[in-house]
LOKE-736972 format. One line per field, with one value per residue (C-alpha): residue number from 1; x, y, z; chain. Coordinates in steps of 0.001 Angstrom, whole numbers, plus 500000, padded with zeros to 6 digits. Example, Ala and Ser with C-alpha at 12.3 -4.5 7.8 and 13.67 -1.06 7.14 Angstrom:
% residues 2
resi = c(1|2)
east = c(512300|513670)
north = c(495500|498940)
up = c(507800|507140)
chain = c(A|A)
% end
This chain:
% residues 252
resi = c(1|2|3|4|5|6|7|8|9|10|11|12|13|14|15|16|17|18|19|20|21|22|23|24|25|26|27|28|29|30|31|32|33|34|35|36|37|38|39|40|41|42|43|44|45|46|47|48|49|50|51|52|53|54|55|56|57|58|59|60|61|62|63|64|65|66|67|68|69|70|71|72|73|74|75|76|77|78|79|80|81|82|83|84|85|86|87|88|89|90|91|92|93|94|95|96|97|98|99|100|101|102|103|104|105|106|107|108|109|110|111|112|113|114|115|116|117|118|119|120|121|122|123|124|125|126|127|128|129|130|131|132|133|134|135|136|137|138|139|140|141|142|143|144|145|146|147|148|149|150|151|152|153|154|155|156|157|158|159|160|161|162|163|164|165|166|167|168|169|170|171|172|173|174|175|176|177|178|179|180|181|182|183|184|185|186|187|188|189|190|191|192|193|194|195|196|197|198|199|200|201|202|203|204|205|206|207|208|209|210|211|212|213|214|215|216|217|218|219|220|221|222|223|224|225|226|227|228|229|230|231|232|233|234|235|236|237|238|239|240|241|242|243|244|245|246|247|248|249|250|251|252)
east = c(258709|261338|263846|262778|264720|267931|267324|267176|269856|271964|271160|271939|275045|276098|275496|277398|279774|279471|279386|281653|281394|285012|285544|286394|289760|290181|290678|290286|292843|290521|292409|290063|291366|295127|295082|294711|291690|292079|291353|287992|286211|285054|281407|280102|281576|280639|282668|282068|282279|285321|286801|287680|289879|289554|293169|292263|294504|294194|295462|295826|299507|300937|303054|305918|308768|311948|313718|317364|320126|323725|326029|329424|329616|332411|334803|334331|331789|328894|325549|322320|319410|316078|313086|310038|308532|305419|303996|301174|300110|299365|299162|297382|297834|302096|301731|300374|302460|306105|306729|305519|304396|304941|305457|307864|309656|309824|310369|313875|314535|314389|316245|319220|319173|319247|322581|324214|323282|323824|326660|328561|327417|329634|328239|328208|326315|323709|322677|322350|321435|318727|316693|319000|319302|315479|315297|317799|316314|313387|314313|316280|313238|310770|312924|313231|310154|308241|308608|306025|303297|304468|305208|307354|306205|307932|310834|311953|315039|313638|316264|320390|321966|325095|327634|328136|331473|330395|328241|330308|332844|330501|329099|333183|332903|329471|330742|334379|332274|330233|333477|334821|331660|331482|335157|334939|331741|333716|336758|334141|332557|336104|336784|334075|334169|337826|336813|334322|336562|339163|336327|335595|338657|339446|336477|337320|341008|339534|336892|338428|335437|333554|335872|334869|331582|331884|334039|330881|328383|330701|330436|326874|326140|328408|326740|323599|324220|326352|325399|329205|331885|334297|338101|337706|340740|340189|342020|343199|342291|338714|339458|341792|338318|337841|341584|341708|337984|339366|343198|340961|339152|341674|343828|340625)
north = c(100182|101582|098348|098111|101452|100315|096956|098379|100719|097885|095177|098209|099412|095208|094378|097595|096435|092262|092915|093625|093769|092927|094195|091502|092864|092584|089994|090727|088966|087942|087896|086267|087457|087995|084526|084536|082773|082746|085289|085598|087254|088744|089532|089901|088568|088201|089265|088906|092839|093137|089942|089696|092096|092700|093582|094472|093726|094584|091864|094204|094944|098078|100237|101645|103916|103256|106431|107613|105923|107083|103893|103740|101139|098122|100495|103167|105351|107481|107244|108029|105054|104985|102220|101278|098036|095740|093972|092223|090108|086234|085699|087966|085957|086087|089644|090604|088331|087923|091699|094782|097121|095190|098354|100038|096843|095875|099643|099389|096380|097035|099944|098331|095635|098293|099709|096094|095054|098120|097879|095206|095909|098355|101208|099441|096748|099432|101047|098162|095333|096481|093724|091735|093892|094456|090452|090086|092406|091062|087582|088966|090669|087814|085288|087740|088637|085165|084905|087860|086780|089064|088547|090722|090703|093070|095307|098342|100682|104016|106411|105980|109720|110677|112955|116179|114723|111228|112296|114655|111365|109288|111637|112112|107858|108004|110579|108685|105499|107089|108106|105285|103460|106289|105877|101969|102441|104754|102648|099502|101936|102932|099476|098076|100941|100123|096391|097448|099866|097108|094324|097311|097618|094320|093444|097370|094831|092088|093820|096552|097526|097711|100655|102448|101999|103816|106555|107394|107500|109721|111899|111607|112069|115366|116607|116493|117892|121352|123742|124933|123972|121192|120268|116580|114548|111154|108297|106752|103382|104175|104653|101217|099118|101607|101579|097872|097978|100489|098514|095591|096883|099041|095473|093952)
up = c(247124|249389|248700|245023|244252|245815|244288|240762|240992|242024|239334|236632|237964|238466|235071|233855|235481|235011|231503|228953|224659|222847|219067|216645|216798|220709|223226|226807|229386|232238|235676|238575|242459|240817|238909|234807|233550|229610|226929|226122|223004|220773|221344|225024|228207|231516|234761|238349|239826|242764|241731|237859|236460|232590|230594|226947|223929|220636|218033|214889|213278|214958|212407|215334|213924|215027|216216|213798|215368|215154|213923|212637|209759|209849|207248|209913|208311|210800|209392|210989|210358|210633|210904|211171|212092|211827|214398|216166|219458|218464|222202|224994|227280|227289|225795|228998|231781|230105|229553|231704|228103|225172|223030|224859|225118|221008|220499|222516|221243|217797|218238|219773|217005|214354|216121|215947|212284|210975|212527|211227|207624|205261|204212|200442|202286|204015|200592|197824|199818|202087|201982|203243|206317|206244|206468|209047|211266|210757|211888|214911|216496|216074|217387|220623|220852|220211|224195|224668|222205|219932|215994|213826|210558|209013|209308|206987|206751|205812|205454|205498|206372|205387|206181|203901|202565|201936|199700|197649|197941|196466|193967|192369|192537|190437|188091|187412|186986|184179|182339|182288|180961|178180|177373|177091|174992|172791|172453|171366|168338|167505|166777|165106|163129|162089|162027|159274|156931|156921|155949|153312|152046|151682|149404|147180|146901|145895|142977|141563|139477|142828|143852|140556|141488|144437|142899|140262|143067|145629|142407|141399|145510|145252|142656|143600|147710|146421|143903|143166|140568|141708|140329|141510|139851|138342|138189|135497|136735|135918|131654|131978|130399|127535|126896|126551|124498|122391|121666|120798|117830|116875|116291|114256)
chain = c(A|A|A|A|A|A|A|A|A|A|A|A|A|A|A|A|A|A|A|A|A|A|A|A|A|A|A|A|A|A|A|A|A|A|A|A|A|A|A|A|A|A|A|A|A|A|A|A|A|A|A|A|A|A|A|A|A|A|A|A|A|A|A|A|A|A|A|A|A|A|A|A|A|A|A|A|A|A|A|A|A|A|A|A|A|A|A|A|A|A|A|A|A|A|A|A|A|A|A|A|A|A|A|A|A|A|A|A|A|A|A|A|A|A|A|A|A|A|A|A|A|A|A|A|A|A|A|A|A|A|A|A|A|A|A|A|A|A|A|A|A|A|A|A|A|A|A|A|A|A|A|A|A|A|A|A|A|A|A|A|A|A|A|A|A|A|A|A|A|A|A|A|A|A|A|A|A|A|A|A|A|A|A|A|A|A|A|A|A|A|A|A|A|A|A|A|A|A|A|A|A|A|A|A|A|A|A|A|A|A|A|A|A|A|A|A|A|A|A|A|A|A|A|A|A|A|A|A|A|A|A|A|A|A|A|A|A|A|A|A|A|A|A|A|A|A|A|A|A|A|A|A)
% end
């Protein structure tokens, strides 16, 4: 009874230790006296106590921000950038041997490729084509990290900073821009308009009796809009048909 005790406390604090239960999400890096096995899991594995050594990984994307770095543009303008970047172990088993912390490791990386791309990009470049630079970032980190296991599946520029008098520069630029759209769309109206009266005027030529026409109805609209008394002089054009109606019978 005196060895069972001992006994049991040993097989229970063994298989504590002999076994081990993986999420679906994990895979666990076996290393046996120094030397990598494999990665084994998900589900429940089995080690050998004093001689395996268990490194855990977690395969799901890790969302890391990318601390604001100070860059001067290719036309020589300082902005502050910011990003953040998406990313995930495909292998555990290079994850854990070809880099000492795979996190800090993509984190400095990324920031140091962020300085260089936004660094040969103009500002012009920086603002309206960002995912251009968001692709070319991308690209840059998973080809350097592909070594570690590691792939980059997605990189984003979050914010573009910049200086006080940029921005009242490029706020005069916006403004100028939109008077010279209105101006242009001004100019256009002036000369359809124009296009129109002289397409008017050249049909009121052509049909005289059109023009009186639209001398009666300026009057009849006149009329009817104001309640006052009007001297509105008439032209003599308009009594020419009743002058010729009337010399005709008068010569029968």
């Amino acid at each position: 009874m005196e060895l069972l005790i001992p006994l049991l406390v040993f097989s229970v604090v063994f298989l504590f230790s002999a076994l081990k239960v993986l999420r679906e999400y994990e895979r666990g890096v076996v290393f046996r006296l120094g030397r990598v096995l494999k990665a084994k899991g998900p589900g429940l594995i089995l080690l050998i106590p004093g001689v395996d050594r268990l490194v855990k990984v977690s395969l799901r994307v890790v969302v890391m921000d990318v601390a604001k770095q100070d860059v001067i543009t290719r036309d020589n303008v300082s902005v502050a950038v910011n990003a953040v970047v998406y990313f995930r172990v495909v292998d555990p088993v290079k994850a854990v041997l070809s880099v000492e912390d795979y996190h800090f490791a993509t984190s400095q990386l990324a920031q140091t490729t962020l300085r260089s791309v936004a660094g040969q990009a103009e500002l012009d470049e920086l603002l309206a084509e960002r995912d251009a630079i968001n692709h070319q970032l991308q690209e840059i980190l998973d080809h350097h990290t592909d070594g570690w296991g590691i792939k980059v599946t997605q990189v984003e520029v979050k914010h573009i900073d910049l200086p006080s008098e940029m921005q009242r520069a490029m706020a005069r630029q916006a403004e100028a821009e939109r008077d010279r759209r209105a101006k242009i769309i001004s100019a256009q109206a002036e000369l359809q308009s124009a296009e129109a009266l002289a397409e008017g005027a050249k049909i009121l030529d052509q049909t005289p009796t059109a023009l009186q026409l639209r001398y009666l109805q300026t009057l009849a609209e006149v009329a009817t809009e104001h309640n006052s008394t009007l001297v509105f002089p008439v032209p003599i054009d308009l009594f020419q048909p009743f002058q010729r109606a009337l010399s005709k019978s008068s010569g029968d």
